[in-house]
C-alpha positions as CSV (number, residue, x, y, z in Angstrom):
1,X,84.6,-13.2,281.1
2,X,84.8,-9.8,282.5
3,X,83.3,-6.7,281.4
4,X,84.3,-3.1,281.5
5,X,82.4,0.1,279.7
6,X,84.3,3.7,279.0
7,X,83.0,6.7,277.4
8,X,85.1,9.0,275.3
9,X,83.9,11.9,274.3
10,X,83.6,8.3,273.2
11,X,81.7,6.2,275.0
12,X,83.4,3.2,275.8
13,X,83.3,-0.4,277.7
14,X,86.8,-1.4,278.8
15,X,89.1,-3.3,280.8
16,X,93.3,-3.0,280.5
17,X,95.6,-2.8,277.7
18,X,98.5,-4.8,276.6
19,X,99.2,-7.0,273.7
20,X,96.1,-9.5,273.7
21,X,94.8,-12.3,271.6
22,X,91.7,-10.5,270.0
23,X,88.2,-12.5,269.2
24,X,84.9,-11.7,268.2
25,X,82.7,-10.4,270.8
26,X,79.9,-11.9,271.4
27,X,76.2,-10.0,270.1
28,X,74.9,-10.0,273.5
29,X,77.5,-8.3,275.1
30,X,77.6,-5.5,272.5
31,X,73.7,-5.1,272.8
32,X,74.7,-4.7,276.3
33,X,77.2,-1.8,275.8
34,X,75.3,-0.2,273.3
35,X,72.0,-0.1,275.4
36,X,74.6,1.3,278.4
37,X,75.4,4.2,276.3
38,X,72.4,5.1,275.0
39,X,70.9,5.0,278.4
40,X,74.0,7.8,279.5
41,X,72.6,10.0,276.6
42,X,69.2,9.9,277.1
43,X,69.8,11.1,280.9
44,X,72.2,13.8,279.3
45,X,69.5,15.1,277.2
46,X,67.0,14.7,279.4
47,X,68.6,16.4,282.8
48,X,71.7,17.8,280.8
49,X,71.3,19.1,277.4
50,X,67.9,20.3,278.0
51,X,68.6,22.8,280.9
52,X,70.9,24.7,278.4
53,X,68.1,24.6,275.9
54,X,66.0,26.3,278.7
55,X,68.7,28.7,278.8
56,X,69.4,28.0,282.8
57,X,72.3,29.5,283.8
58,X,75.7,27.6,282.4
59,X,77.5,27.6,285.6
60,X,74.4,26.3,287.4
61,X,74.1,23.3,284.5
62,X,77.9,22.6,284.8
63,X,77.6,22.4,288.5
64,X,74.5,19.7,288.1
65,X,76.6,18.1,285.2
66,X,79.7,17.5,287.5
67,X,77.5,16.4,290.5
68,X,75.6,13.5,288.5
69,X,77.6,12.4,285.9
70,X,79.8,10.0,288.1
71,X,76.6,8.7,289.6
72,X,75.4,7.8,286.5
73,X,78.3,6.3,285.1
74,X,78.2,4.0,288.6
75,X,74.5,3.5,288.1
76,X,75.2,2.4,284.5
77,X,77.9,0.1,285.7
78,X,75.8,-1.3,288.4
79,X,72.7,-2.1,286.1
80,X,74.4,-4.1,283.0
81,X,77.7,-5.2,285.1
82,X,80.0,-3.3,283.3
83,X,82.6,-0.5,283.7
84,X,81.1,2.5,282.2
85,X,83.2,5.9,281.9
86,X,84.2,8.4,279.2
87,X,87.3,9.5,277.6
88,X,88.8,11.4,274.8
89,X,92.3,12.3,273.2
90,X,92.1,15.8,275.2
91,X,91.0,15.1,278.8
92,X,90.9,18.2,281.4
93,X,91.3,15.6,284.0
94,X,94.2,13.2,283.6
95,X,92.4,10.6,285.6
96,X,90.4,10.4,283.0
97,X,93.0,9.5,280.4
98,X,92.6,7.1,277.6
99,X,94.6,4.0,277.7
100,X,96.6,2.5,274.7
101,X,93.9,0.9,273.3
102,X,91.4,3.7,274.1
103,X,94.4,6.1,272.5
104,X,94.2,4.2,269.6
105,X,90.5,3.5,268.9
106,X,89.9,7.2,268.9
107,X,92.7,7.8,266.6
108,X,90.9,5.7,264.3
109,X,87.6,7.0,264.7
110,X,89.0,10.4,264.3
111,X,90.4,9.5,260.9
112,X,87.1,8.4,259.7
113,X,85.4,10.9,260.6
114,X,87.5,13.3,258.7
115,X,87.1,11.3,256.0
116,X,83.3,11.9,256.3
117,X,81.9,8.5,257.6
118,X,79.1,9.3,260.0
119,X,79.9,9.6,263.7
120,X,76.3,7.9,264.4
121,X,77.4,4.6,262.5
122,X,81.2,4.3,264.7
123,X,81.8,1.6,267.4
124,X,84.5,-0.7,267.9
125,X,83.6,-4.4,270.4
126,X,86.3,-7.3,270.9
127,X,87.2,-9.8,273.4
128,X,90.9,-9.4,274.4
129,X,93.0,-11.8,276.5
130,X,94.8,-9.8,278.9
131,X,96.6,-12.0,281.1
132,X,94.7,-14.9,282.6
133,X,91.5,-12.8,281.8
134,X,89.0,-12.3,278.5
135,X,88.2,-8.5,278.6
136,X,85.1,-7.3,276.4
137,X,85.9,-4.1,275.3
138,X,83.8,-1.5,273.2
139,X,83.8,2.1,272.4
140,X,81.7,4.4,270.7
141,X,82.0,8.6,270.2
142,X,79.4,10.9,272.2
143,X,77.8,13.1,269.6
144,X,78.4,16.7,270.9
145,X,75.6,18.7,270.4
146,X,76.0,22.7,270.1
147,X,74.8,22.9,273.8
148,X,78.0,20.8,274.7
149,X,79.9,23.5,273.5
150,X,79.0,25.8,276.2
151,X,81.2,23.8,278.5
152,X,82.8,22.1,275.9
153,X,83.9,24.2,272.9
154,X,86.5,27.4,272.4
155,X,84.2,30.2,273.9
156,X,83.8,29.1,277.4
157,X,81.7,31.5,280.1
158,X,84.8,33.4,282.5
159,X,82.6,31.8,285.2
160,X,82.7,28.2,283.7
161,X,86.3,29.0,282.9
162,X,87.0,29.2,286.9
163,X,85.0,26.3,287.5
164,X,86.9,24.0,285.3
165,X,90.3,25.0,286.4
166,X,89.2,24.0,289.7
């Protein structure tokens, strides 16, 4: 079986979409994901989230942010044998788009969030068939914090601004 891991501003372990056979997913292989994403957060608060708390300079944090993130998500990939990445409905980069499945797993989630179900108690894990392959695919949001909104939210630094338009 073949494993994949995405992140949206869900994190998420993936493979292709089309219209699959869906099964149960085995627990080890959602252990697996889970421990993938929750070794991605604790780097983003350790060498992310707490340089805003230290009130370093935003544009200085976003460039560190944009230079290590893809390493990490390799790193992460590398270390459990799965694709990890990140997505969301709203990507600044289309490469970054969700897929159907993606599209619609964050749908859902976004649904129950609204209706109040807690964000720290979402994920989503099946096996598809795709083709002559078993995919395992899970997803999970990333919890924003209020530092994420520096880069993240509706009042964005001019400087940042630039920087992401690039």
């Amino acid at each position: 079986m073949r494993t994949h891991a995405l992140s949206l501003a869900c994190a998420v372990i993936v493979a292709a979409a089309c219209t699959p056979r869906v099964e149960p997913p085995p627990a080890a292989s959602i252990r697996s994901a889970r421990q993938a994403a929750l070794t991605f957060d604790q780097r983003m608060m350790r060498e992310i989230i707490a340089r805003l708390q230290r009130d370093e300079d935003a544009v200085a944090v976003w460039l560190a942010y944009a230079d290590h993130v893809p390493d990490w998500g390799r790193e992460i990939s590398n270390d459990v044998e799965v694709e990890f990445s990140r997505t969301a409905l709203g990507v600044r980069n289309p490469a970054n788009a969700p897929d159907d499945w993606e599209r619609q797993q964050m749908e859902q989630m976004s649904f129950m969030l609204d209706t109040g179900i807690d964000a720290e108690t979402l994920d989503v894990a099946e096996v598809r068939q795709e083709g002559e392959e078993k995919v395992f695919r899970w997803m999970r949001p990333i919890l924003m914090t209020e530092e994420c909104l520096v880069c993240h939210g509706e009042n964005i630094e001019h400087r940042v601004k630039l920087l992401l338009g690039q």
